[in-house]
C-alpha positions as semicolon CSV with decimal commas, in nm:
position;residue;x (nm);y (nm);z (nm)
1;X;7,811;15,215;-2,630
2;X;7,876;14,903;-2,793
3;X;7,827;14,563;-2,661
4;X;8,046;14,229;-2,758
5;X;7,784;13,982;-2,867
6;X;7,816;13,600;-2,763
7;X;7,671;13,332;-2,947
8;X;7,410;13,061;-2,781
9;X;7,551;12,842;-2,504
10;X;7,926;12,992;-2,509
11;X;8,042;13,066;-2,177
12;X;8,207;13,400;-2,079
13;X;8,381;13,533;-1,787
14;X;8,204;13,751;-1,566
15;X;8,457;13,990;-1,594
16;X;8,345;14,042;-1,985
17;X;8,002;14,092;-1,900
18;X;7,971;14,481;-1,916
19;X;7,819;14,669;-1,617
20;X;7,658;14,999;-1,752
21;X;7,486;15,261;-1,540
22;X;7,167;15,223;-1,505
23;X;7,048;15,530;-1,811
24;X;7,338;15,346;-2,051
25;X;7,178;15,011;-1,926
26;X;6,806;15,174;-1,959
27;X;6,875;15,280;-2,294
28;X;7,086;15,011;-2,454
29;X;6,807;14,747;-2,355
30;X;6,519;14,961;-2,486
31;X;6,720;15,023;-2,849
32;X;6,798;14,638;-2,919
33;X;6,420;14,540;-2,818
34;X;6,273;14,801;-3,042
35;X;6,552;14,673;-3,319
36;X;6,433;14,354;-3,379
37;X;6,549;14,187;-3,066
38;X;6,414;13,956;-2,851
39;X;6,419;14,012;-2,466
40;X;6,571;13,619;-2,348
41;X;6,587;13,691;-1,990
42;X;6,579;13,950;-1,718
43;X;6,640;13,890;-1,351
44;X;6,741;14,015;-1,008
45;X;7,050;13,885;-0,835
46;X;7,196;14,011;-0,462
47;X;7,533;14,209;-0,522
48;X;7,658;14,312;-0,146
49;X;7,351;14,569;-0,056
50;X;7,203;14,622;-0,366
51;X;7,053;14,428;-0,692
52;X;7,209;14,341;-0,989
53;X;7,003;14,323;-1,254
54;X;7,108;14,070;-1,557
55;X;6,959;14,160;-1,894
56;X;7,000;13,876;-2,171
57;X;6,862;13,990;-2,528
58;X;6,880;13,794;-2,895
59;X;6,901;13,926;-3,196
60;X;6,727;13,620;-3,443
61;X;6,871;13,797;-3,732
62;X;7,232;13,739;-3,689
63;X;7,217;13,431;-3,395
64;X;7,397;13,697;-3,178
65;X;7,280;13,761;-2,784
66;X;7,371;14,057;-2,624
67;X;7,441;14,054;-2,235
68;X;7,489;14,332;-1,982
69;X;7,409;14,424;-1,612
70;X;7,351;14,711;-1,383
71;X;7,325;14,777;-0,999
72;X;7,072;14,943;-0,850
73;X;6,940;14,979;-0,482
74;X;6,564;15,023;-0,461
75;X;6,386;15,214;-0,730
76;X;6,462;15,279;-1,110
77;X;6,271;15,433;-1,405
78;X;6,104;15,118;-1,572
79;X;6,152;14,998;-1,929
80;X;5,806;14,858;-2,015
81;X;5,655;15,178;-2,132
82;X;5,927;15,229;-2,414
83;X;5,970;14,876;-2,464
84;X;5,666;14,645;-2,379
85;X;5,845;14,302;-2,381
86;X;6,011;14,385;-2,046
87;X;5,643;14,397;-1,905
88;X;5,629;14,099;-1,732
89;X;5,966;14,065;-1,650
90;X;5,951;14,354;-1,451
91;X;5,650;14,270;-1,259
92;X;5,852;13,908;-1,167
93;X;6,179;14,141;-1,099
94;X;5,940;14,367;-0,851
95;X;5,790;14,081;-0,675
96;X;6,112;13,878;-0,593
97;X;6,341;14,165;-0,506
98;X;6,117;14,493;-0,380
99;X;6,321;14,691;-0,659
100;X;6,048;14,887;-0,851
101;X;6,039;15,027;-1,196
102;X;5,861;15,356;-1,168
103;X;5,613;15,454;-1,414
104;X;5,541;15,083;-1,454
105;X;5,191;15,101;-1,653
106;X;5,072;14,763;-1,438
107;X;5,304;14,672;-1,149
108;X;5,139;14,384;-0,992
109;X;5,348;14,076;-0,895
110;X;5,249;13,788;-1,140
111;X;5,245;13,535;-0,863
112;X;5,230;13,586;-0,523
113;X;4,971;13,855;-0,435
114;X;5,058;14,166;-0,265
115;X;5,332;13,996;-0,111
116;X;5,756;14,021;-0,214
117;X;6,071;14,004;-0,160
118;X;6,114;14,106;0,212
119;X;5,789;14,095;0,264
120;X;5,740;14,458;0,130
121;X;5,396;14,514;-0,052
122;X;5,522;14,613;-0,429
123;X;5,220;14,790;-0,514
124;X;5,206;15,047;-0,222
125;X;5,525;14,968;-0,016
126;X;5,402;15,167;0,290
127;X;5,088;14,966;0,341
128;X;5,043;14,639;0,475
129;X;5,015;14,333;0,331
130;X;4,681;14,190;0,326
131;X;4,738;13,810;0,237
132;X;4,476;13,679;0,024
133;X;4,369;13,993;-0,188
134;X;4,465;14,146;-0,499
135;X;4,472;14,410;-0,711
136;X;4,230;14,285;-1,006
137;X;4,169;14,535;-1,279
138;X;3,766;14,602;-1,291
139;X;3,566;14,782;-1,496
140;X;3,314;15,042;-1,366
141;X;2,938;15,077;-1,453
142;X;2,640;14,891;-1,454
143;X;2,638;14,654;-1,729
144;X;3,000;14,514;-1,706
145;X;2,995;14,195;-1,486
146;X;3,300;13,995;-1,378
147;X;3,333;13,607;-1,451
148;X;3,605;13,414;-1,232
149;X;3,745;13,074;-1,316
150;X;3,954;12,888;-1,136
151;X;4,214;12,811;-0,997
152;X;4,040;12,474;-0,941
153;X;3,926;12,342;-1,260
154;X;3,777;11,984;-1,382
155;X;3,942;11,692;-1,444
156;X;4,368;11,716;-1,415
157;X;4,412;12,074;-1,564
158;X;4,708;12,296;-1,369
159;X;4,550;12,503;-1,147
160;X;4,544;12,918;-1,294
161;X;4,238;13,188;-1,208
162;X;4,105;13,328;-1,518
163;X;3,906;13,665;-1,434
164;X;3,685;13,840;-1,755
165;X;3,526;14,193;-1,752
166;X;3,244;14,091;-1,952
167;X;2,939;14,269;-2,126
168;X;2,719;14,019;-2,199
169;X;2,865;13,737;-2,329
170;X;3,177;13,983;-2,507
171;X;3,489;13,951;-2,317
172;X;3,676;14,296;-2,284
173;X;3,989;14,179;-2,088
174;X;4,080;13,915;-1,952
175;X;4,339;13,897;-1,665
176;X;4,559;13,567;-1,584
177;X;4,641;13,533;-1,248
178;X;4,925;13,229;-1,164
179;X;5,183;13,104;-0,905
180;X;4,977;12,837;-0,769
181;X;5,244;12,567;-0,964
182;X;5,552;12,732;-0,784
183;X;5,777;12,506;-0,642
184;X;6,110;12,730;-0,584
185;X;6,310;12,507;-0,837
186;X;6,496;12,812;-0,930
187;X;6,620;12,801;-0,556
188;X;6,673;12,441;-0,519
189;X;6,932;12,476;-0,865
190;X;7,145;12,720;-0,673
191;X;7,445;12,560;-0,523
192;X;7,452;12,308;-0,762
193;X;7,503;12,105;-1,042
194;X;7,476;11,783;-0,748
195;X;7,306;11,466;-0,852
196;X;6,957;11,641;-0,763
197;X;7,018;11,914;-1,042
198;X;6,927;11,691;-1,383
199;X;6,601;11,550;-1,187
200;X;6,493;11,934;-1,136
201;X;6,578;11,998;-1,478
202;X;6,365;11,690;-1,621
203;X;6,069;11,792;-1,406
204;X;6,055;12,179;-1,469
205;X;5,736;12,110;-1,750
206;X;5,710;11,754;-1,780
207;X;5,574;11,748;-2,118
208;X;5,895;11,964;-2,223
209;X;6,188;11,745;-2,048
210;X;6,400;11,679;-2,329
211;X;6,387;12,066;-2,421
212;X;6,455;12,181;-2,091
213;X;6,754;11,899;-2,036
214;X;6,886;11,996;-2,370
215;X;6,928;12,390;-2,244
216;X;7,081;12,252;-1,928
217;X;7,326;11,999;-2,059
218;X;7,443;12,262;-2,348
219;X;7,558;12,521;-2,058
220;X;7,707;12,274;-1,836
221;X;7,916;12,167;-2,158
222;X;7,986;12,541;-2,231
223;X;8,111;12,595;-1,853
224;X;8,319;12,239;-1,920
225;X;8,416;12,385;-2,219
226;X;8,287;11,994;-2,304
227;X;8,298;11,887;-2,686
228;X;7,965;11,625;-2,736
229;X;8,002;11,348;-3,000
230;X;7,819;11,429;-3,309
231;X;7,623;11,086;-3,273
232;X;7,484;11,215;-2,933
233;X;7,335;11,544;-3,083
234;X;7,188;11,365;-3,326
235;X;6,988;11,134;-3,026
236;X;6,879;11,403;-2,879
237;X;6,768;11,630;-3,176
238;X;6,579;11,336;-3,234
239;X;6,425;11,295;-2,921
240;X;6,307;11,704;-2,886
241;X;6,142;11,609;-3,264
242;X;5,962;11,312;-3,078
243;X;5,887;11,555;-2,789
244;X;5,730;11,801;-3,077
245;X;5,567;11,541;-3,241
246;X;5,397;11,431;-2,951
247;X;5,251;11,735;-2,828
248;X;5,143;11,891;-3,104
249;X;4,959;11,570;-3,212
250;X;4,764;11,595;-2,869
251;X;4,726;11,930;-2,885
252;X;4,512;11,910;-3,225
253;X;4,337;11,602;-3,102
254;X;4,259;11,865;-2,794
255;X;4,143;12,145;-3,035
256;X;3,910;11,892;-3,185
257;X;3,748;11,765;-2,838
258;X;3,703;12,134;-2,742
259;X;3,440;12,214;-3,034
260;X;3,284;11,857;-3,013
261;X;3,482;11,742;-3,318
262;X;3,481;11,340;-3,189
263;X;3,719;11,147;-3,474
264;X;4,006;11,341;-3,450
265;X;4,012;11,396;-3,036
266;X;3,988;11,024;-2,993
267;X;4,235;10,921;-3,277
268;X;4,488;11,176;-3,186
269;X;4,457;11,073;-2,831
270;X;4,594;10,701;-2,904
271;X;4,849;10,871;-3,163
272;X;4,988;11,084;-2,907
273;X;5,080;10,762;-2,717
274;X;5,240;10,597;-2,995
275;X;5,445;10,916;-3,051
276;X;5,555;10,878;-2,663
277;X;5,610;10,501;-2,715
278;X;5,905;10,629;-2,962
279;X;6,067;10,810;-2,713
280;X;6,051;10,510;-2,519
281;X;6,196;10,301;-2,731
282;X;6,482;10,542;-2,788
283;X;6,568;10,521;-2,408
284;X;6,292;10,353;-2,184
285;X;6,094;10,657;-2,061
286;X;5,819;10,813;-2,254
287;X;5,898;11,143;-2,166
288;X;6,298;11,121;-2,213
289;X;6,424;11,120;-1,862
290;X;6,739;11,018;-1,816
291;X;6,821;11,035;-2,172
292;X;7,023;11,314;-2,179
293;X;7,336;11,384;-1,965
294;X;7,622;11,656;-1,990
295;X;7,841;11,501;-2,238
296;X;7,607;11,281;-2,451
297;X;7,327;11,038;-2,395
298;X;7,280;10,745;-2,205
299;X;7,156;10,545;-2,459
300;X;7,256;10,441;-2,774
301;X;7,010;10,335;-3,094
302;X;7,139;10,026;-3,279
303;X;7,053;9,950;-3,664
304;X;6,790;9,736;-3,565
305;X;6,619;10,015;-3,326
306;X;6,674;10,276;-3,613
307;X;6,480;10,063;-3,861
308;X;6,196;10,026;-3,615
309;X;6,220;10,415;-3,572
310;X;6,195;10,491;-3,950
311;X;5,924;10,181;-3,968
312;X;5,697;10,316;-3,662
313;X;5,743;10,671;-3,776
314;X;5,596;10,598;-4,071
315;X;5,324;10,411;-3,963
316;X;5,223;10,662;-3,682
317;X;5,245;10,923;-3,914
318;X;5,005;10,778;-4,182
319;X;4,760;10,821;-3,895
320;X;4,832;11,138;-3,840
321;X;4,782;11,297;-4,137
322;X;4,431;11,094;-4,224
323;X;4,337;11,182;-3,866
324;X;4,447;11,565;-3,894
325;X;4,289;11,604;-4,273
326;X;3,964;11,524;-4,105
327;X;4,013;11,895;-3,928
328;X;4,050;12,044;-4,272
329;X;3,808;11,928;-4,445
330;X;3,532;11,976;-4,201
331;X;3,383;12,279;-4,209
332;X;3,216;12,298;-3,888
333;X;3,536;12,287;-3,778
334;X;3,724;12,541;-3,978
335;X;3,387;12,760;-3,942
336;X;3,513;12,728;-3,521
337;X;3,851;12,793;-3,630
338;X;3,940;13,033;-3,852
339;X;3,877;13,443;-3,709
340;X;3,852;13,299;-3,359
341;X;4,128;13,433;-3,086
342;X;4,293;13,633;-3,336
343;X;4,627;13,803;-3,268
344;X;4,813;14,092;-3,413
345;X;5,146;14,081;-3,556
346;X;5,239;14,415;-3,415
347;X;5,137;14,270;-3,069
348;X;5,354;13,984;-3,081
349;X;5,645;14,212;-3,195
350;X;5,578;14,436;-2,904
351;X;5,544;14,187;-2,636
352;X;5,816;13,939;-2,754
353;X;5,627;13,627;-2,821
354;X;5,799;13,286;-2,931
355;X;5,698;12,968;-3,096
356;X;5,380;12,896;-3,279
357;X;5,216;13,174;-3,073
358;X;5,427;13,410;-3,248
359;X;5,523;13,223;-3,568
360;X;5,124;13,236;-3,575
361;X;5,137;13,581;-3,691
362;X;5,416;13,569;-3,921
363;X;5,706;13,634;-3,672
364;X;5,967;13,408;-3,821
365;X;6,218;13,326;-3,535
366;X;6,318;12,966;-3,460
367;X;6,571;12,879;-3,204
368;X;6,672;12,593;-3,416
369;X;6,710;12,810;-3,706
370;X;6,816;13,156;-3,526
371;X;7,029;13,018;-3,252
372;X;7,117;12,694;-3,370
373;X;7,220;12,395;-3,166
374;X;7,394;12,095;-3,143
375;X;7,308;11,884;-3,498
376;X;7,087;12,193;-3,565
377;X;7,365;12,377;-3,702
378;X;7,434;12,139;-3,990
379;X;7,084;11,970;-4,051
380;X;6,827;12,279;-4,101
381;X;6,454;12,235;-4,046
382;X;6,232;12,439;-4,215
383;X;6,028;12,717;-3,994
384;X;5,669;12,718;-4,026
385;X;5,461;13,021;-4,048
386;X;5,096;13,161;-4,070
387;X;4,990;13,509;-4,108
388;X;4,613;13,453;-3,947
389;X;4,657;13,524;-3,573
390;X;4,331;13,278;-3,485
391;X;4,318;12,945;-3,347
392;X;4,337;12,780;-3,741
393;X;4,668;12,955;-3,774
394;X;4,786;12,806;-3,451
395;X;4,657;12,463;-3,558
396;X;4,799;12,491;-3,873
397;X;5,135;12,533;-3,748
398;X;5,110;12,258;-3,529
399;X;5,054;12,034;-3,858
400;X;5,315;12,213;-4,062
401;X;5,568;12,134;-3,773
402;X;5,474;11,776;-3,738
403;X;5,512;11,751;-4,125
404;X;5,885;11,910;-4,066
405;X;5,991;11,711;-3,760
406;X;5,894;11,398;-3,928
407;X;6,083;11,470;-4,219
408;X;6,373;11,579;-3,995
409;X;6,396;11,246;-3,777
410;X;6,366;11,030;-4,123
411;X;6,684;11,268;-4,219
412;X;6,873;11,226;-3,866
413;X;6,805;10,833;-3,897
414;X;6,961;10,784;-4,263
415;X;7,304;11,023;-4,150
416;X;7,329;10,892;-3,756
417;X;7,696;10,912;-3,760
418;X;7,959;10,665;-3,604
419;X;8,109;10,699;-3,303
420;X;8,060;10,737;-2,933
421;X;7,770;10,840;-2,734
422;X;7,891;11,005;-2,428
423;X;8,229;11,183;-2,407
424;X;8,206;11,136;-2,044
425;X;8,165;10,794;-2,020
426;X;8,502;10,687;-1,932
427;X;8,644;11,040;-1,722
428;X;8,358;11,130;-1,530
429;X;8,340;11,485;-1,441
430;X;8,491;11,564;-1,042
431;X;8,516;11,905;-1,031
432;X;8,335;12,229;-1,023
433;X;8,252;12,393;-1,341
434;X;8,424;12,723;-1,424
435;X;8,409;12,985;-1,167
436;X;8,274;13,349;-1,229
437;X;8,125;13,273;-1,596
438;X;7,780;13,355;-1,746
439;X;7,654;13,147;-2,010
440;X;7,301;13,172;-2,195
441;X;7,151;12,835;-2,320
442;X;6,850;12,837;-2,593
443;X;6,681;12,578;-2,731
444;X;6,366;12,525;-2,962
445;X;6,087;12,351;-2,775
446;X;5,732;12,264;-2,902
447;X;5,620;12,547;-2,716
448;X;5,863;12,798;-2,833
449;X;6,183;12,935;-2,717
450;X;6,363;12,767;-2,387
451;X;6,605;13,011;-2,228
452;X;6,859;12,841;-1,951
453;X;7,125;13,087;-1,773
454;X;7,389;13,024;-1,529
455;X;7,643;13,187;-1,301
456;X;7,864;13,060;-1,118
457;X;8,027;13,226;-0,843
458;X;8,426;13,204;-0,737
459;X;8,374;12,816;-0,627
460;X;8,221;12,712;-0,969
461;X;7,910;12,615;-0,809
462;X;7,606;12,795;-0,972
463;X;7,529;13,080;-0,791
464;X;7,245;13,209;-1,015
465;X;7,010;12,927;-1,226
466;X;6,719;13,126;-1,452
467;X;6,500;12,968;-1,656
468;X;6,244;13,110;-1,878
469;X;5,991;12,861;-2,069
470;X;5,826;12,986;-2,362
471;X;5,492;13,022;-2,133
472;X;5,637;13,315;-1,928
473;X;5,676;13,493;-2,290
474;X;5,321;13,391;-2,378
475;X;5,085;13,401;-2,110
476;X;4,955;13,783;-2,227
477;X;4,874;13,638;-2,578
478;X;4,569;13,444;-2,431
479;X;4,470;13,787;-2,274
480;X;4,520;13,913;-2,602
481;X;4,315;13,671;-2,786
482;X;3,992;13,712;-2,598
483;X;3,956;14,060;-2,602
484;X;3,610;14,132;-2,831
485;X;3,561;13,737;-2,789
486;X;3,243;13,591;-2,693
487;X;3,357;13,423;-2,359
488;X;3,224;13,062;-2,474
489;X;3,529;13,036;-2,668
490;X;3,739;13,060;-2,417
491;X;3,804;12,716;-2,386
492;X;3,936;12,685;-2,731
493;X;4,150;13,009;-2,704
494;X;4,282;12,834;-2,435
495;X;4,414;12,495;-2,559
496;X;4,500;12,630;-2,896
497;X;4,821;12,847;-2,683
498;X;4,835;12,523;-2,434
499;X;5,056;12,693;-2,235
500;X;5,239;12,550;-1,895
501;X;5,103;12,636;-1,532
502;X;5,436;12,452;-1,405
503;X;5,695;12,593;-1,635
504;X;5,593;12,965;-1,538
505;X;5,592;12,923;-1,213
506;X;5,987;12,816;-1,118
């Protein structure tokens, strides 16, 4: 069968959104995964007694996403073992609705215990629930020994359990065990948009607010059918640069604290800041809340702010680089670095990574450049890629896309076009979007790929709100990575994926 693709935040009718069977919708999903697509999102909705289940997958080579349903009661035969990216989307599936995909190689729920939807117990639904235990894998014998971390950990860290089947100090596996972040935002978005819904959005991963808010804003437009002033994309493709910029500044200072590498933890620490201070400048808040509305932006930048911009940007990024070239040319450092947490290509193919994490290895897929966006579409940024799988390859990255986003927001500054901010500013909105349509929303955040879907139901009002961060993709990887590790460098494993507690757990 073929399926009508849609392009990224274009709203559809429900009506155009096939319903196969569930073998056509078994088969079609397995086919585009294994054919260089990209599973976007996967989720459970109620349809009278039964489940729909929504399927959302990308295809980077032609910007097209594919996007089909199917119905099912209780049980069907999973997808994971002829397609592994639907892994952990199935587990989440299992756990919120009871509907189980047989022959699941691992069918655990990848928050809440044993308990689900219901309150069935997903991994043998005629036995009890026992609150508090789990089903950890373990490895038999005498010399294995487990090591538990977490979820409480020093200083501020999110709270996540880290369990390794160890042999000495070699790590064999290592199982991630979340949910303690969850907040039911997904829930609280249903019903909406309301003046509660942009907060939400703003607070799903802090340090990601202008990615998230971006994904929201684009499929509120799309359900408007909402044209935004070219000046306002251009704001707020500068502000997710700034967001980038940021983060992956802190994360290398990071890297460098974790081996004991002093100058560039404690310079990078103070250049983060000044990164942040940017974004305040640009609209008052560090982190870009209330920035970004449906419509536009809130805040314009006048010559005089874009010549402090360009001024401080090149300042902070002076003290970048000197501060980042001390990484490169130590080589205690790279000797920490390079062959440590390596990943395989094949792995990230399989399992559907996004972002550095997969761009680490040599996958080359870029919302930005794949699915482009707002100014995105006319002003290209180069995607940055590494072949190395270790932690070097994902600090490398890092600096490659700081040298790219700066170059980008120097670019954005010199071409800011005339014109208005905010489309809405003078006819607010006072009605419900439109009713019965689907719309998938993808942006590029420093993390990776930021997937947004909505329906609405017959009223307008949003009747299903899914979000998946780039962490839900890459969670596995850090498993990954510190298999045949020496559990010491955990740690730096760790930090060099940096990935969100918070924005899993929705």
């Amino acid at each position: 069968m073929n399926l009508t693709p849609q392009k990224n935040a274009i709203a559809v009718s429900l009506k155009d959104v096939p319903q196969l069977a569930i073998d056509t919708f078994r088969t079609k999903a397995i086919e585009l995964a294994n054919n260089g697509g990209l599973v976007l999102s996967f989720f459970g909705t109620p349809k009278d007694d039964q489940v729909a289940i929504y399927c959302a997958i990308g295809t980077p080579a032609n910007s097209e996403i594919f996007v089909f349903y199917t119905v099912v009661s209780s049980t069907y035969e999973a997808l994971t073992p002829h397609a592994p990216q639907f892994h952990w989307f199935e587990r989440e599936l299992a756990e919120q609705w009871a509907i189980i995909p047989t022959g699941h190689p691992w069918l655990k729920p990848i928050r809440f215990l044993q308990t689900a939807y219901n309150g069935k117990n997903i991994l043998s639904p005629d036995a009890p629930i026992q609150p508090g235990v789990t089903d950890y894998f373990r490895m038999s014998g005498l010399e294995p020994h487990e090591v538990a971390v977490g979820p409480v950990h020093a200083g501020i860290i999110e709270p996540g359990h880290f369990r390794f089947q160890c042999h000495g100090e070699d790590v064999f596996h290592l199982e991630i065990e979340l949910g303690y972040q969850h907040r039911g935002i997904e829930k609280k978005l249903v019903g909406g948009p309301d003046t509660r819904t942009p907060f939400y959005i703003e607070t799903l991963a802090g340090d990601s607010t202008i990615a998230h808010t971006i994904a929201y804003t684009q499929a509120i437009e799309a359900l408007y059918n909402i044209d935004v002033p070219e000046r306002a994309t251009y704001i707020s493709a500068i502000a997710l640069e700034l967001e980038r910029l940021a983060n992956h500044t802190g994360d290398l200072g990071a890297l460098a604290g974790d081996i004991g590498y002093l100058p560039t933890l404690s310079f990078n620490g103070r250049i983060r800041g000044d990164y942040l201070n940017m974004t305040g400048l640009l609209c008052g808040n560090r982190f870009g809340r209330n920035l970004i509305r449906p419509g536009g932006v809130r805040f314009d930048v006048s010559k005089s702010k874009v010549d402090e911009l360009k001024k401080r940007l090149a300042t902070i990024y002076r003290d970048t680089q000197i501060s980042c070239d001390l990484l490169w040319a130590t080589p205690s450092v790279m000797a920490r670095f390079e062959n440590t947490g390596v990943i395989a290509q094949k792995d990230g193919i399989a399992l559907g990574w996004v972002g550095p994490t997969a761009r680490s290895v040599g996958i080359d897929t870029d919302a930005r450049t794949h699915f482009p966006f707002g100014v995105y579409k006319t002003l290209q940024i180069p995607v940055a890629t590494q072949t190395g799988g270790d932690v070097y390859s994902r600090a490398k990255i890092r600096w490659n896309e700081i040298e790219f986003s700066k170059s980008f927001i120097e670019q954005a500054l010199d071409n800011l076009p005339e014109g208005p901010i905010d489309i809405l500013m003078s006819e607010p909105i006072k009605h419900a979007p439109a009713p019965e349509q689907l719309v998938v929303s993808l942006t590029e955040g420093w993390r990776g790929l930021v997937c947004h879907t909505i329906v609405t139901d017959k009223s307008g009002k949003f009747d299903v709100y899914k979000v998946i961060d780039p962490s839900f993709h890459n969670w596995f990887a850090l498993s990954m990575a510190l298999r045949n590790e020496q559990i010491s460098d955990f740690p730096l494993c760790n930090k060099s994926f940096n990935l969100s507690y918070c924005g899993h757990d929705l």
